[in-house]
C-alpha positions as CSV (number, residue, x, y, z in Angstrom):
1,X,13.2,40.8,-22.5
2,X,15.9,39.6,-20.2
3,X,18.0,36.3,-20.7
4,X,15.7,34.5,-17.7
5,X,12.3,35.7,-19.3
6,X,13.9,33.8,-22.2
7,X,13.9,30.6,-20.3
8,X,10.9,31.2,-18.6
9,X,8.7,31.7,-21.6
10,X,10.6,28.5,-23.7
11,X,9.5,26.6,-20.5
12,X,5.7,27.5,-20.8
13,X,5.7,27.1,-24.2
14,X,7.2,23.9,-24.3
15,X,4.2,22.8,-21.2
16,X,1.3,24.6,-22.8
17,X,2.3,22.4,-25.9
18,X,2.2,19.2,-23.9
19,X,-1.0,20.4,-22.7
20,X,-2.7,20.6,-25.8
21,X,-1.6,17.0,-26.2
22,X,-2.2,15.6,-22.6
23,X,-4.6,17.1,-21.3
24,X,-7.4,14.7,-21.4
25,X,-5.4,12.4,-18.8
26,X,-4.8,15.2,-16.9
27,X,-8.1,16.2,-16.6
28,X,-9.0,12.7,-16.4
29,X,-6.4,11.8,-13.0
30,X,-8.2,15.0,-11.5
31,X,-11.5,13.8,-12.1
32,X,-10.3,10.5,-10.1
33,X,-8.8,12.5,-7.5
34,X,-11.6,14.1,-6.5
35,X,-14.3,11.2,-7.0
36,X,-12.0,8.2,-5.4
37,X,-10.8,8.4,-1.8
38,X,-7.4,6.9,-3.0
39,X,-6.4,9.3,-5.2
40,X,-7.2,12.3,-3.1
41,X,-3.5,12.6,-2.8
42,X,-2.7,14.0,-5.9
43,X,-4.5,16.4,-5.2
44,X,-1.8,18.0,-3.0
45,X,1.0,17.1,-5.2
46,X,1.0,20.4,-7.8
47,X,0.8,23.0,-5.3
48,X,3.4,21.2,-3.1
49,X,6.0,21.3,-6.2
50,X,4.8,24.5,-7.2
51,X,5.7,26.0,-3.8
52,X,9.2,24.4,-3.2
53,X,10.5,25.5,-6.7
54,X,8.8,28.8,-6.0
55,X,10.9,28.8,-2.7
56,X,14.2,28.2,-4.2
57,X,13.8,31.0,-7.1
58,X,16.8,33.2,-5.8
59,X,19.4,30.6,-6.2
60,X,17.6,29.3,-9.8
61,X,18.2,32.3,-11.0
62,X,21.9,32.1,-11.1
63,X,21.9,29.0,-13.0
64,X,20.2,29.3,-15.4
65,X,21.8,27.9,-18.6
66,X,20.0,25.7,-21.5
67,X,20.6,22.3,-21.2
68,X,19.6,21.2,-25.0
69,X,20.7,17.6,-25.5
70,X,19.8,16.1,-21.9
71,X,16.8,17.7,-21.8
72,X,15.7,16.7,-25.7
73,X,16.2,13.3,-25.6
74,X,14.4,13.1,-21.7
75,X,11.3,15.0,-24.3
76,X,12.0,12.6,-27.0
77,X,11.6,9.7,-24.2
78,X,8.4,11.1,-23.0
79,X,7.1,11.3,-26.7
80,X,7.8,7.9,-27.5
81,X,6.8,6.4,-24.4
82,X,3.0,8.0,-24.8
83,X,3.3,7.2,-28.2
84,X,4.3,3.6,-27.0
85,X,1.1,3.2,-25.0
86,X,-1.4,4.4,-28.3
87,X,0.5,1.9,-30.4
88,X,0.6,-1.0,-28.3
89,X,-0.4,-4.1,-29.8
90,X,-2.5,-5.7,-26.6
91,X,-5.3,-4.1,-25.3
92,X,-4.3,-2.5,-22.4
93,X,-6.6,-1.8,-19.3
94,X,-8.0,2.0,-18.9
95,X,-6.3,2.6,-15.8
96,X,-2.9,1.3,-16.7
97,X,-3.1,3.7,-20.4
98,X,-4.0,6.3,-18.0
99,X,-0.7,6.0,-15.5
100,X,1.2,5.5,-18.7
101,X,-0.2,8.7,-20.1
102,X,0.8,11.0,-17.1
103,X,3.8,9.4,-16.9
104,X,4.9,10.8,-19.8
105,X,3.0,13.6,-19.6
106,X,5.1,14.8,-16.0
107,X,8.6,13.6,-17.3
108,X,7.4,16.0,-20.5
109,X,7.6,18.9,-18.0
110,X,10.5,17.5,-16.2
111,X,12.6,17.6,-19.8
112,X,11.3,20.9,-20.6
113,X,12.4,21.9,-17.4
114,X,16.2,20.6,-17.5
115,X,16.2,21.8,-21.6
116,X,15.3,25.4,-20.4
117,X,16.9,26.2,-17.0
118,X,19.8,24.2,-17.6
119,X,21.2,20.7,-15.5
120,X,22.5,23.1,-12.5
121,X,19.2,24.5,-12.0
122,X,17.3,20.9,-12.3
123,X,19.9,19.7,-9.7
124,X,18.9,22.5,-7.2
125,X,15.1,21.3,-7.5
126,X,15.7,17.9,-7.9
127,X,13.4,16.8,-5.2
128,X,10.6,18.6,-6.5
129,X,10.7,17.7,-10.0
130,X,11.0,13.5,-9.2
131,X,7.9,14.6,-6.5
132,X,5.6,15.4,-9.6
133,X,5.5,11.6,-10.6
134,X,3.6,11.3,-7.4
135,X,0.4,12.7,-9.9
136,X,1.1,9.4,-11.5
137,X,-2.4,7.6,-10.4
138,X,-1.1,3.9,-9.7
139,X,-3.4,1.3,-11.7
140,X,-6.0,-0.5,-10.1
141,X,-3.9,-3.8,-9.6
142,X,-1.3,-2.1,-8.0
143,X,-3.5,0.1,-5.5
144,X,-5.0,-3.1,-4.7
145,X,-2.5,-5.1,-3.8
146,X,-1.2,-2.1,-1.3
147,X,-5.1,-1.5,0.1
148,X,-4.8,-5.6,1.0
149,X,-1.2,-5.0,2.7
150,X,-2.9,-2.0,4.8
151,X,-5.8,-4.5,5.6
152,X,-3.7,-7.2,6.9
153,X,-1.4,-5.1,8.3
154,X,-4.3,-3.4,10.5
155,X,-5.6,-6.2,11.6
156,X,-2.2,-7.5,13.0
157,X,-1.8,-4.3,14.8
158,X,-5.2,-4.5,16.2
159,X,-4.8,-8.2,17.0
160,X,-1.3,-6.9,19.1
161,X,-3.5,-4.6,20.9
162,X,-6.2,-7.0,22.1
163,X,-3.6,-9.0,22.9
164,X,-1.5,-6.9,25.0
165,X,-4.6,-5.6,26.8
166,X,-5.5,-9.4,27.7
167,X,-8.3,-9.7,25.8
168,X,-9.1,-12.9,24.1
169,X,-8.7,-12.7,20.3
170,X,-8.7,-15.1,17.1
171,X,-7.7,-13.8,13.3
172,X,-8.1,-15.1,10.5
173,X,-6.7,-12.8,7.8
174,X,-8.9,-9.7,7.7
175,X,-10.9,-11.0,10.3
176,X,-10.4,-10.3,14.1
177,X,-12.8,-11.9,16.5
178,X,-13.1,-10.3,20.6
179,X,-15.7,-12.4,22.6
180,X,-18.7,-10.9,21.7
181,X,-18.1,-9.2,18.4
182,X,-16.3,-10.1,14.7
183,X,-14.5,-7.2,12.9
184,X,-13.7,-7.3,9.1
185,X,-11.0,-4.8,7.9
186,X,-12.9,-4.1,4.8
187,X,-11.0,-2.4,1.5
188,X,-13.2,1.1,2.8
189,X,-11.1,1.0,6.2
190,X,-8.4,0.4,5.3
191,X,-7.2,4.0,5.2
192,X,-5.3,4.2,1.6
193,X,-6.5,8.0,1.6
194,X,-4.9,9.1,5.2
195,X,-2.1,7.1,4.8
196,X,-1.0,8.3,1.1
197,X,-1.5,12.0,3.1
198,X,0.4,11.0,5.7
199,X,3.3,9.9,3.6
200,X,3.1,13.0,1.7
201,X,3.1,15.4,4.6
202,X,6.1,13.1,6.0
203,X,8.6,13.3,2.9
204,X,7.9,17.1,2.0
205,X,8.4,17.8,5.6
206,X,11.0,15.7,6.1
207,X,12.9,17.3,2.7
208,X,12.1,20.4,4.0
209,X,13.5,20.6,7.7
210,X,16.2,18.0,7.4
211,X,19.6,17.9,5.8
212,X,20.9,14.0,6.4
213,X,19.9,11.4,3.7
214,X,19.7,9.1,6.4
215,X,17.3,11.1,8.8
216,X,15.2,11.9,5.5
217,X,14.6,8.0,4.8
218,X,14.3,7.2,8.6
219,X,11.2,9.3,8.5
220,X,9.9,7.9,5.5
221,X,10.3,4.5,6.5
222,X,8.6,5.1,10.0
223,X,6.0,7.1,8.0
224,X,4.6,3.8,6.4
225,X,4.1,1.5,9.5
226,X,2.8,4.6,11.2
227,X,0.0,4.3,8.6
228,X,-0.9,1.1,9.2
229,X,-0.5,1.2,13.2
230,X,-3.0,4.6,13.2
231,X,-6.0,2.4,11.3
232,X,-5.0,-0.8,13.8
233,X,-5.4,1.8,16.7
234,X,-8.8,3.0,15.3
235,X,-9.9,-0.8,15.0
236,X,-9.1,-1.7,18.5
237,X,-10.3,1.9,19.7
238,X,-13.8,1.1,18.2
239,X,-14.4,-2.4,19.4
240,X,-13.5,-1.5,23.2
241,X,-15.9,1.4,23.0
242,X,-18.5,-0.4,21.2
243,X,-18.0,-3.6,23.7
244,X,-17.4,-1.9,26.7
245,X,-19.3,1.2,26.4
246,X,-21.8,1.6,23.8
247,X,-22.8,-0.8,20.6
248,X,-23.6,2.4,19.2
249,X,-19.8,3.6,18.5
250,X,-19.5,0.3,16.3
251,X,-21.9,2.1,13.9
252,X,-22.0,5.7,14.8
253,X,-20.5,8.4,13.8
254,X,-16.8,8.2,15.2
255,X,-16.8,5.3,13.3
256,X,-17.7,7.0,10.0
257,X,-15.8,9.9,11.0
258,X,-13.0,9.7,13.8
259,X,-10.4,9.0,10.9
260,X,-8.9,12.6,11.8
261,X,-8.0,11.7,15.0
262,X,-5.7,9.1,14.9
263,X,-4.5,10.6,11.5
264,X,-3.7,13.6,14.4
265,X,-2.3,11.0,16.1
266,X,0.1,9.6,13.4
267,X,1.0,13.1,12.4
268,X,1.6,13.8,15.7
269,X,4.4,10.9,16.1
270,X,5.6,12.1,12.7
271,X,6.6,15.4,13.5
272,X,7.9,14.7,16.9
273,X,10.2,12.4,15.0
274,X,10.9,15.3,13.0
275,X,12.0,17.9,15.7
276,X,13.7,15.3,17.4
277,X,16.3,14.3,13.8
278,X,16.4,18.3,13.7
279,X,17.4,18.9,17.0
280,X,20.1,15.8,16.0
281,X,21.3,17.9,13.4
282,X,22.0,21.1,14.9
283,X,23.8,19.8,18.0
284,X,27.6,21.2,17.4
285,X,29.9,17.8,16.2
286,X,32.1,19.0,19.5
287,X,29.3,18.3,22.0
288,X,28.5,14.4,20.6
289,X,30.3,11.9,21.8
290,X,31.7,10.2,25.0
């Protein structure tokens, strides 16, 4: 057996051992994934890491080197911070045991990680490894208080848009009245499960094409407002049609179902933002400038 079969087999010893320990949350954040639209995320999150560590393999395996006291004590963290959450004197809500669970269940595979392929190695796939706490399923409080940011934030952009089309219009929180029809941006439209894809697709993408911090964050940050523009869009999209064209579009189906297009839409913008920071990046430093 080779030196990196070593490593290799230390590694999936030291995760099939946190399985047998965690994998009743695990099972359990699947199970949400698949059964609540605002998880459906996660879903993308393992075969997403799994494919950019797969990618990088040729450099990783020229660094190689055990990394035994960084990556104890981050497993000695992640044991006490699961063992934390059992103990705990309150009572603590399902939800919130259950993000504290795969919290330390993930940094348990990110310790065994840097303890058998070494700090070098961990650094290489750095991205990739903090990316897994994205299967951390945020409590109930805290998903929320972000689906009633999307809801307001909807409703502003589809209040702009009446607006800017000259169309009378009154709000009132999640409510945005046209003459002739009242829209609530209830928690069900607010689009939490397009919008955590669409973030998704723009930080892997945005990891994998660019090389500037900068540029990275810049299409992360446009990423998020993006989100909530798309599902104002959709809003204003729907009343004109069902106002101007046909009531039917208010309760047909592009209203149940014509999410995908302005998610197209959004993606759309996101990758044009994309090639254009790309293009930015491979102009020659000689060529910018006055």
């Amino acid at each position: 057996m080779t030196k990196g079969s070593n490593h290799q087999a230390a590694f999936a010893l030291l995760c099939a051992a946190s399985l047998l320990v965690g994998w009743r949350p695990l099972l359990r954040t699947f199970t949400l994934s698949l059964r609540d639209d605002q998880y459906t995320h996660i879903l993308l999150i393992l075969p997403i890491v799994a494919a950019l560590i797969f990618l990088e393999r040729q450099p990783l395996r020229t660094m190689v080197a055990m990394s035994v006291r960084i990556g104890g004590v981050l497993l000695a963290f992640a044991v006490f911070i699961a063992g934390a959450a059992l103990l705990w004197p309150l009572s603590l809500p399902s939800d919130v045991l259950l993000s504290i669970a795969m919290f330390a269940l993930v940094l348990s595979w990110v310790a065994a990680f840097v303890l058998c392929f070494g700090l070098r190695a961990s650094r290489r796939v750095l991205f990739p490894l903090c990316f897994l706490f994205a299967l951390v399923p945020l409590p109930q409080a805290v998903l929320n208080a972000i689906v009633a940011l999307l809801q307001l934030g909807s409703a502003w952009t589809a209040h702009g848009l009446f607006a800017a089309f000259g169309i009378p219009v009154a709000q009132d929180g999640v409510l945005v009245a046209i003459p002739g029809l009242t829209l609530q941006v209830a928690q069900e439209c607010s689009s939490i499960r397009s919008s955590s894809i669409l973030l998704v697709i723009g930080i892997v993408s945005a990891q994998l094409l660019l090389r500037s911090p900068w540029r990275k964050a810049l299409v992360i940050v446009v990423a998020v407002p993006l989100s909530v523009a798309k599902n104002g869009l959709r809003i204003f999209t729907i009343a004109m049609l069902g106002t101007r064209v046909d009531p039917g579009y208010l309760t047909g189906r592009f209203h149940r179902e014509g999410g995908i297009v302005f998610f197209a839409i959004a993606l759309t913008a996101v990758f044009l933002l994309l090639w254009s920071l790309r293009r930015g990046e491979n102009v020659p430093a000689s060529t910018i400038g006055p």
